[in-house]
VMD Tcl script that draws the C-alpha trace (Angstrom):
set ca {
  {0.00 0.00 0.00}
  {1.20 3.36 -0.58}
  {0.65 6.57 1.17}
  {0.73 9.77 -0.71}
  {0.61 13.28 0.22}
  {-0.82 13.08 3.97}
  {-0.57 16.82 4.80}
  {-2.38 18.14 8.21}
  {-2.80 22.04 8.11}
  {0.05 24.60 9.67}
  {-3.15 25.68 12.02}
  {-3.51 21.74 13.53}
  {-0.22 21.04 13.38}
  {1.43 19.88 16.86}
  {-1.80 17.79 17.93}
  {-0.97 14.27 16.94}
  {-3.44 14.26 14.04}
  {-0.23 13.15 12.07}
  {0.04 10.16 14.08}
  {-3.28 9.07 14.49}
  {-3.80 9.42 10.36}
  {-0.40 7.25 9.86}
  {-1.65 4.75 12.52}
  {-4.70 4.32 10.96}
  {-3.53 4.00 7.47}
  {-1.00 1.21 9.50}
  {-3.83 -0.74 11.13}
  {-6.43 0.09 8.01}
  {-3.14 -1.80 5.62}
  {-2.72 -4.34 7.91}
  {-6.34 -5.34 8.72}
  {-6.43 -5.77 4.40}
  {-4.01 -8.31 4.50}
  {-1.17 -5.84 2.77}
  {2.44 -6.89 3.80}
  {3.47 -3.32 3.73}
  {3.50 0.38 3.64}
  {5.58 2.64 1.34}
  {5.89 6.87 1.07}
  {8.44 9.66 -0.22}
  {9.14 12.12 1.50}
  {11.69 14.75 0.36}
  {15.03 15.74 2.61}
  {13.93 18.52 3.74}
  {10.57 17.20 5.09}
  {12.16 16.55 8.50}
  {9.22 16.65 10.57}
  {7.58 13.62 8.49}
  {10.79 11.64 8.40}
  {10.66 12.02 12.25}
  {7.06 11.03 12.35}
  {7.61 7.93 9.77}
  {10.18 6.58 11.36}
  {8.28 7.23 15.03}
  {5.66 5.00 13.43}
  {7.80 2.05 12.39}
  {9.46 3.31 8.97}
  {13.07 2.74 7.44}
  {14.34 4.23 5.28}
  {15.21 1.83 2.26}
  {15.99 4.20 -0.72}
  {17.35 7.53 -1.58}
  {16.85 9.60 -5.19}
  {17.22 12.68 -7.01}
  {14.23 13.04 -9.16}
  {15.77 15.31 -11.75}
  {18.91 16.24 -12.93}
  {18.86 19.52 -11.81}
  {17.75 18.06 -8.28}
  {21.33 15.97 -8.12}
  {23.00 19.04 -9.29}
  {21.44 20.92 -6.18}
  {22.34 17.54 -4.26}
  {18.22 17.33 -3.15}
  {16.77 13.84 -2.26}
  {13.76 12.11 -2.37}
  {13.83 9.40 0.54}
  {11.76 6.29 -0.25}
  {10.54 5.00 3.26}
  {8.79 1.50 3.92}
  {7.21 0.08 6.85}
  {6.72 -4.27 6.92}
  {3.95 -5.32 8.66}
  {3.20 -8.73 10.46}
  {1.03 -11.03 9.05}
  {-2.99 -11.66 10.25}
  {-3.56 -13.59 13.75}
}
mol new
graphics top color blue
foreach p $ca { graphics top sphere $p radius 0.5 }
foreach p [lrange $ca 0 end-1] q [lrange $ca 1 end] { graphics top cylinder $p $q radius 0.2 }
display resetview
């Protein structure tokens, strides 16, 4: 499964709506039988590689999506999170 573009607004920011949404997509992935969950993020999202990797994400990859992005030496991190199998 694949999460894309989970944004909570500047004004909510700081409440742990971020973690709830990732730990439902997490229980709402697992519950379907997926065996994982994958995002980007880019480097200079630190706040979401913080929460990611809170909830259980590694980092497995790391890309420039353009030339001009390896040029300016700017990353695109490719982070996965396995989960166990249904009890």
């Amino acid at each position: 499964l694949e999460l894309k573009r989970m944004s909570v607004s500047k004004d909510y920011r700081g409440q742990g709506i971020s973690k709830a949404l990732c730990g439902e997509v997490l229980r709402f992935a697992r519950a379907r039988g997926f065996g994982a969950v994958v995002l980007s993020t880019s480097m200079v999202q630190v706040a979401a590689q913080q929460l990611y990797e809170g909830q259980g994400f590694r980092k497995v990859a790391a890309s420039s999506p353009s030339l001009l992005a390896a040029v300016l030496c700017f990353q695109v991190y490719r982070y996965r999170c396995d989960l166990p199998g249904r009890t």
